[in-house]
C-alpha positions in Angstrom: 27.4 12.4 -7.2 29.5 13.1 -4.4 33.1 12.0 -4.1 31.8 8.4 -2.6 31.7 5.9 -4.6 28.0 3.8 -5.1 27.3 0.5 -4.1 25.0 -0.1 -7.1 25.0 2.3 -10.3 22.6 2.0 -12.7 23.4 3.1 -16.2 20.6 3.9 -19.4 19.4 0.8 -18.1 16.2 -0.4 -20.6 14.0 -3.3 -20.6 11.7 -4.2 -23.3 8.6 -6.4 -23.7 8.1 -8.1 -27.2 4.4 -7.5 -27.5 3.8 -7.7 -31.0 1.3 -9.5 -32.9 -0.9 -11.1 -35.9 0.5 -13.3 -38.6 4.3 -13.9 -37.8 4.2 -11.2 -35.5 4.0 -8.4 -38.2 2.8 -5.5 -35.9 5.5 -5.2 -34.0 4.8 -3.8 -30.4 7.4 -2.5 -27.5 6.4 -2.5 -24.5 9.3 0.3 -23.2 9.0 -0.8 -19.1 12.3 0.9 -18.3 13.4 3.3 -20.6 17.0 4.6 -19.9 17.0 5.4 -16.4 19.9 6.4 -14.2 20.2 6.0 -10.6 22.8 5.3 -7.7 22.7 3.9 -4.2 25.1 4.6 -1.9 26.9 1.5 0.6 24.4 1.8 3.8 21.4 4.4 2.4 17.9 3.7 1.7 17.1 4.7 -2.3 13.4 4.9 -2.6 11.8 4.6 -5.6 8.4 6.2 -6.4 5.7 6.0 -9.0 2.1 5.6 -10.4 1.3 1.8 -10.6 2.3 0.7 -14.4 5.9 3.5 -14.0 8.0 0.7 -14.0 9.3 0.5 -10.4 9.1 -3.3 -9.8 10.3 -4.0 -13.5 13.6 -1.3 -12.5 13.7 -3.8 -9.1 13.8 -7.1 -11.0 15.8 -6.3 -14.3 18.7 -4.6 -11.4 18.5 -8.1 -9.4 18.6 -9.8 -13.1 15.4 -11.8 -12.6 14.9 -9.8 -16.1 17.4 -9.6 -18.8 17.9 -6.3 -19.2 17.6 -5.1 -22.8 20.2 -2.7 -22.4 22.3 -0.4 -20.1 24.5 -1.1 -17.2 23.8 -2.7 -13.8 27.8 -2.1 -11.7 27.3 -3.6 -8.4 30.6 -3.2 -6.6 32.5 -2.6 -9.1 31.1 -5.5 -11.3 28.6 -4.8 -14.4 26.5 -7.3 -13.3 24.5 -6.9 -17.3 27.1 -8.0 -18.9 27.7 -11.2 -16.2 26.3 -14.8 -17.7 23.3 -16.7 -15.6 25.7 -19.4 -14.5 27.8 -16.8 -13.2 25.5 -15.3 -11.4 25.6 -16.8 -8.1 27.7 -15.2 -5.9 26.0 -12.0 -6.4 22.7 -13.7 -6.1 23.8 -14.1 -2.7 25.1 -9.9 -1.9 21.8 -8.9 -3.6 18.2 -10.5 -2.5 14.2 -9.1 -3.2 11.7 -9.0 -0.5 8.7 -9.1 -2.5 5.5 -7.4 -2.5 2.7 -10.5 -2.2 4.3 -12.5 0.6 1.8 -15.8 0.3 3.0 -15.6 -3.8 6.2 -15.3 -3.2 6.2 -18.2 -0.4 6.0 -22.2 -1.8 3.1 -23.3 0.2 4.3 -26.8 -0.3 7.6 -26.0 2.2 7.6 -25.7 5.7 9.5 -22.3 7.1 12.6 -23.9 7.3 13.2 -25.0 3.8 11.9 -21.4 2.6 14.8 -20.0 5.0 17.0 -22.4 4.5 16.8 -22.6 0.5 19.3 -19.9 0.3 21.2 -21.3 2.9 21.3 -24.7 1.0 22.3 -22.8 -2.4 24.9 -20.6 -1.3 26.7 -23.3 1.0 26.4 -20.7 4.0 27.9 -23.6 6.3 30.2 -26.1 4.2 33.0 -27.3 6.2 31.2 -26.6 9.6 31.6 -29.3 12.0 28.1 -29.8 12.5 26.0 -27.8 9.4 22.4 -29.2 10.2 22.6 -28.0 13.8 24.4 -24.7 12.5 21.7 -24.2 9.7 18.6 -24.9 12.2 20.2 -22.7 14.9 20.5 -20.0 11.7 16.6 -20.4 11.0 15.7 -19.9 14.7 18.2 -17.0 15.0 16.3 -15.1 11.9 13.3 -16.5 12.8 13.3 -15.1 16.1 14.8 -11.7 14.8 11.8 -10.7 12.6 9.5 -11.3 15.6 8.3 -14.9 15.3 8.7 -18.2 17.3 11.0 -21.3 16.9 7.7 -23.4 16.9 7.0 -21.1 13.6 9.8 -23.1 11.5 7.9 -26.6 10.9 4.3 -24.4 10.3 3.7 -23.8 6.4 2.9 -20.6 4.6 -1.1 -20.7 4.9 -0.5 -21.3 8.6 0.2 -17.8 9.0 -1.0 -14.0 8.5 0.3 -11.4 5.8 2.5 -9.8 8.3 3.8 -12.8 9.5 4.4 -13.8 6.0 5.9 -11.0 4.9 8.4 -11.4 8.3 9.3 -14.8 6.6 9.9 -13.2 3.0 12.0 -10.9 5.1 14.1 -13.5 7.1 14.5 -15.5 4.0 16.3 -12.7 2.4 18.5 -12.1 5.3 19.3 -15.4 5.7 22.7 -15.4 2.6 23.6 -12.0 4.7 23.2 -9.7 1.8 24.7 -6.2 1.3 21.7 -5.1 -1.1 17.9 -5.8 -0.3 15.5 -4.6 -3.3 12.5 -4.2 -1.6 9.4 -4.3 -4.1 6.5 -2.5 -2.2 7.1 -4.7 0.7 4.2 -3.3 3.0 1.3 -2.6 0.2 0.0 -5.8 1.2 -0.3 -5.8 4.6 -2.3 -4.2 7.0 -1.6 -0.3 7.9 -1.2 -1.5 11.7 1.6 -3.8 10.6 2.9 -1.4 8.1 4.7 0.7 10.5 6.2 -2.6 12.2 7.5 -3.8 9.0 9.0 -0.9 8.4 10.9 0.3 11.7 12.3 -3.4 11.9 13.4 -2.9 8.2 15.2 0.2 9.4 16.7 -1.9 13.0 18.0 -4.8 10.5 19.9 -1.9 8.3 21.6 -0.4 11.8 22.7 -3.5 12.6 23.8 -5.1 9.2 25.1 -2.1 7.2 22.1 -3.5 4.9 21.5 -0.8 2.0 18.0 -0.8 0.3 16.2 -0.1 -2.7 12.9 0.8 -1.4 10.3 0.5 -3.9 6.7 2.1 -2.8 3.5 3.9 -3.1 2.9 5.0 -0.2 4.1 8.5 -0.3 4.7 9.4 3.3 5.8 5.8 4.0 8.6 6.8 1.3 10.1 9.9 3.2 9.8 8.5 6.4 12.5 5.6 5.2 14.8 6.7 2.2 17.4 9.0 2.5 17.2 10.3 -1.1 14.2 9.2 -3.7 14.0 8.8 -7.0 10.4 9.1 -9.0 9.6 7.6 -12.4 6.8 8.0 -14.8 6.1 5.8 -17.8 9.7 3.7 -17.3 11.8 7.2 -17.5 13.2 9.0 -14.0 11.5 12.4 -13.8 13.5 13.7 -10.4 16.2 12.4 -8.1 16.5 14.1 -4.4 17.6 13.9 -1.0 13.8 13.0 0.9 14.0 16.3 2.6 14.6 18.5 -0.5 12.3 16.4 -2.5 9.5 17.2 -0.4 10.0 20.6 0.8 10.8 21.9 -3.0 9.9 19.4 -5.5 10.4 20.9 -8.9 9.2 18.3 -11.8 5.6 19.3 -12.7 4.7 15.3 -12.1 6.4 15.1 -8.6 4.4 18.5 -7.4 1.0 16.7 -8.4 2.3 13.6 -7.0 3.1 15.1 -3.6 -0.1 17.1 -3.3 -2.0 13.6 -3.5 -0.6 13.1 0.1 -3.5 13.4 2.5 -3.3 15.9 5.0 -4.7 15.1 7.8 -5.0 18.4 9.8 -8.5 20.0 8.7 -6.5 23.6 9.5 -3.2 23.6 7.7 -3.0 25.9 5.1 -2.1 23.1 2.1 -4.9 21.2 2.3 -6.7 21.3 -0.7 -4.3 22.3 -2.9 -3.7 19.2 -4.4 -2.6 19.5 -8.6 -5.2 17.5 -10.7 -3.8 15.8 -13.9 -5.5 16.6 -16.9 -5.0 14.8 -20.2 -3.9 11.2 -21.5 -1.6 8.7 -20.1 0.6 8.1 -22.6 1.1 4.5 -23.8 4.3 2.4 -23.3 4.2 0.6 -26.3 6.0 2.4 -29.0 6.3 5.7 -27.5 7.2 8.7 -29.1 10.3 11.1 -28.7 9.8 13.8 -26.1 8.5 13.6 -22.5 6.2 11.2 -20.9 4.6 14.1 -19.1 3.7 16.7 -21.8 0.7 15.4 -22.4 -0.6 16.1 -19.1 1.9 19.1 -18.0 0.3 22.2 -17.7 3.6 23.9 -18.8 4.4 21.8 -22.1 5.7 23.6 -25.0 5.9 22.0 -28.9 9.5 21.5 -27.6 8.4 18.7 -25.1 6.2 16.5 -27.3 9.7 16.4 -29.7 13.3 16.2 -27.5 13.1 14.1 -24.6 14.4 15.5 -21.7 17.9 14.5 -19.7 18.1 14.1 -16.1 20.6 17.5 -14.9 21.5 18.2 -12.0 20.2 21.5 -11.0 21.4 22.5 -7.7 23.3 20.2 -5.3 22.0 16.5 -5.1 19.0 17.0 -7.0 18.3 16.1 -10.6 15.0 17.1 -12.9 14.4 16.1 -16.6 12.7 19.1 -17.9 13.2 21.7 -20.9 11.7 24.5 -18.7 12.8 23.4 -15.0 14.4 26.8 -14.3 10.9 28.6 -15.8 9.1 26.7 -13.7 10.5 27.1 -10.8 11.9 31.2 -11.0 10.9 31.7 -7.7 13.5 28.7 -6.0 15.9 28.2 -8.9 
């Protein structure tokens, strides 16, 4: 790290699934979701986080926001190890952190109108106590957020299944906005929706972060999407972190075996440039998350695994400026950059 100092840190955080079973639960099972990772997010940056499906993105999303008890590790938002803070203490940083979420009609209740669902938070977090007037306040809010995510004030008294999966995404959205957060963990908030509304999503994601000072976790699989709105990316595999780099230098030199096959999935769409074609196909088995073994995640499908990597597990280094790898034989690799 630089000599700023985070917003959110995220310390060896780990959270595990009790999955055992038979007779009084005598095979015990772990499911390891998030295994130790480190990460940080600086006031006013977009963090994305990267990953096949299963990784352990959303998990790392919902154990940070403490919709999961973390099994271990430290969460310091602003100063505040938020792990080690009780439920019923909670609330005020319920309020500084909210989740846009990936399936907007699951995450709406289709039995409220578009007002409670933006004005829920509103209502919990007392936005208005001791205004003169807090119904007109709180209505004029709703309008106000309503109108800034690209809907109508007509929209407010219409439920959830009145409306598309943009749209209800834009509501998911508002409703976030509306306790003015300073963190917004956004759990693939666009795989859902359309690829024309994708983009729209997206850039008015980025205008609500210009305005508000908003910082974002940005949690995705769209690869391109990813660079287009983080400023640094993180990518995990099988709940560890596997690289951490600025977007530029992650995609011009990526250097963990598993991020160079990641990023030469990325459709290229000119016929004539030179890459296409060169994507890196994965051989071997996808290790199991249940009761995993010491070593890294990867070996078993890493073309450059030695006996070393199915035994130590790897720590994430930093190996130049800004960018961090977990691997024995990074600098072997990589001879020809490093």
């Amino acid at each position: 790290m630089d000599g700023r100092v985070p917003l959110l840190e995220v310390k060896n955080l780990k959270k595990y699934f009790d999955k055992s079973r038979g007779f009084f639960k005598r095979e015990k099972r772990v499911l390891t979701a998030v295994d130790g990772i480190n990460l940080h997010i600086y006031k006013g940056e977009t963090f994305g986080l990267v990953g096949e499906s299963g990784c352990g993105k959303s998990t790392t999303g919902r154990t940070i926001v403490k919709l999961y008890e973390p099994t271990g590790g430290q969460i310091i938002f602003d100063g505040v190890d938020l792990a080690s803070v009780k439920e019923k203490n909670m609330l005020p940083y319920r309020r500084k952190i909210q989740m846009i979420f990936q399936d907007p009609y699951a995450s709406l209740n289709s039995r409220m109108t578009v007002t409670d669902i933006i004005g829920e938070g509103i209502d919990t977090h007392k936005i208005f106590a001791g205004h003169k007037n807090p119904e007109l306040a709180r209505q004029e809010k709703i309008y106000e957020l309503l109108e800034s995510v690209g809907l109508k004030r007509e929209h407010a008294s219409r439920y959830p299944h009145e409306f598309s999966g943009g749209q209800r995404q834009r509501i998911g959205i508002a409703r976030a906005l509306a306790v003015d957060p300073e963190l917004v963990i956004c759990d693939e908030p666009i795989s859902a929706l359309d690829v024309s509304i994708q983009a729209q999503v997206v850039n008015m994601l980025d205008d609500f972060q210009k305005e508000r000072g908003l910082t974002y976790l940005f949690i995705a699989h769209d690869l391109s999407m990813v660079k287009y709105i983080s400023d640094r990316i993180g990518v995990m595999y099988i709940g560890k972190m596997m690289e951490i780099a600025t977007s530029d230098d992650l995609y011009a030199t990526p250097l963990h075996p598993y991020t160079q096959a990641l990023l030469s999935s990325i459709p290229v769409p000119d016929p004539n440039n030179p890459n296409k074609g060169n994507r890196i196909i994965l051989e071997g088995d996808v290790p199991s998350p249940i009761n995993p073994k010491e070593g890294c995640r990867f070996a078993s499908r890493c073309r450059f695994a030695k006996n070393e990597c199915f035994t130590i597990t790897p720590e994430l280094v930093e190996v130049r400026k800004d960018h961090y790898v977990a691997c024995h034989y990074i600098e072997e690799i990589n001879k020809d950059i490093l």
